[in-house]
C-alpha positions as CSV (number, residue, x, y, z in Angstrom):
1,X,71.0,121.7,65.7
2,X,71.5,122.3,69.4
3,X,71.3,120.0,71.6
4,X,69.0,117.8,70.2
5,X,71.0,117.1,67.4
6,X,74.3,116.3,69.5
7,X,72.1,113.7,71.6
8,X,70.5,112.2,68.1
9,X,73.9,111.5,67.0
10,X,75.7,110.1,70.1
11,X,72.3,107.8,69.9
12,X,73.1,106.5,66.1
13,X,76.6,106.5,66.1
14,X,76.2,103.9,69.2
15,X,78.3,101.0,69.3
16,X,78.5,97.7,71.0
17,X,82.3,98.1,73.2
18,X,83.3,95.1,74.2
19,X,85.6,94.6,77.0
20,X,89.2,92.8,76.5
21,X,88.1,90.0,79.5
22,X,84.9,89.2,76.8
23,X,87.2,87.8,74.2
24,X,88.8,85.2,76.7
25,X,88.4,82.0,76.9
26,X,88.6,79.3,79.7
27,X,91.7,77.5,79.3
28,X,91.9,73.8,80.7
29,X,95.4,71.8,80.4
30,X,93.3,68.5,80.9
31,X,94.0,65.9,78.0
32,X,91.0,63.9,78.5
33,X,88.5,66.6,79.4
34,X,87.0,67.7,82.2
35,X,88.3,66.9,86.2
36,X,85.6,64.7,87.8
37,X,85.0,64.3,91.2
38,X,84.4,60.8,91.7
39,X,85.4,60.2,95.5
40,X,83.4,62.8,97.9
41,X,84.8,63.7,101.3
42,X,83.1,63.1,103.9
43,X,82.6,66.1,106.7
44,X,85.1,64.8,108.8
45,X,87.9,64.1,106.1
46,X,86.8,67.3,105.0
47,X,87.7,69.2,108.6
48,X,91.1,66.9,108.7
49,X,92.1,68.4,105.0
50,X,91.5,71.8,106.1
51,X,93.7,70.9,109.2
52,X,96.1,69.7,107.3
53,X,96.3,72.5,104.9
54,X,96.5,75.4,107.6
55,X,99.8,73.7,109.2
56,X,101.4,73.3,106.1
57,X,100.7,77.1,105.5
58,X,102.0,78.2,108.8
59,X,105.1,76.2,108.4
60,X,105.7,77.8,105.3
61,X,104.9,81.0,106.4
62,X,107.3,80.8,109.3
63,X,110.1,79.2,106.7
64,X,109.6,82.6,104.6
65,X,109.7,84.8,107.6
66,X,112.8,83.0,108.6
67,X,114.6,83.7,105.3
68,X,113.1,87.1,104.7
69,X,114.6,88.1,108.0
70,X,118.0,86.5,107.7
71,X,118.1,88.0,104.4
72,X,117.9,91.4,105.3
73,X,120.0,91.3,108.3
74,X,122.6,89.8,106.3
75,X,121.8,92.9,103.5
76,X,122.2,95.2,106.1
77,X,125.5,93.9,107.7
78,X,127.3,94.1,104.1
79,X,125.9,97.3,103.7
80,X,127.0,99.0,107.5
81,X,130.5,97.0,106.4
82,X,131.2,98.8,102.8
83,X,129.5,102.0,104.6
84,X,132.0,102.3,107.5
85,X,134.7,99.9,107.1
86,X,135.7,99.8,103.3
């Protein structure tokens, strides 16, 4: 009962493991089904879209790095005040 009989009983004792992602299922918040593209873009509304879409990411990005840095310089002036002067 060496080895033989360790690998013969890993081999039967076998079970099917299933993952946790196998028990999901796709969840759509549609009320009538499915989305269906009806309207195709062309090539050129296509590259106008994509335009489009890049600006309104790099105006947001600027907006956040606007507010990120005011918000830390104004974290660290309160903190330099109640560190030196309270």
């Amino acid at each position: 009962m060496g080895i033989e009989g360790m690998q013969a009983s890993l081999r039967n004792n076998k079970r099917d493991r299933k993952s946790i992602f196998d028990n999901k299922k796709e969840i759509t918040d549609a009320t009538f089904g499915e989305f269906i593209d009806h309207k195709k873009m062309t090539e050129y509304e296509f590259h106008e879209f994509q335009k489009k879409l890049k600006k309104e990411n790099a105006e947001r990005q600027k907006k956040f790095l606007i507010k990120s840095v005011l918000s830390v310089s104004l974290f660290i002036a309160v903190a330099i005040y109640f560190l030196f002067f309270y």
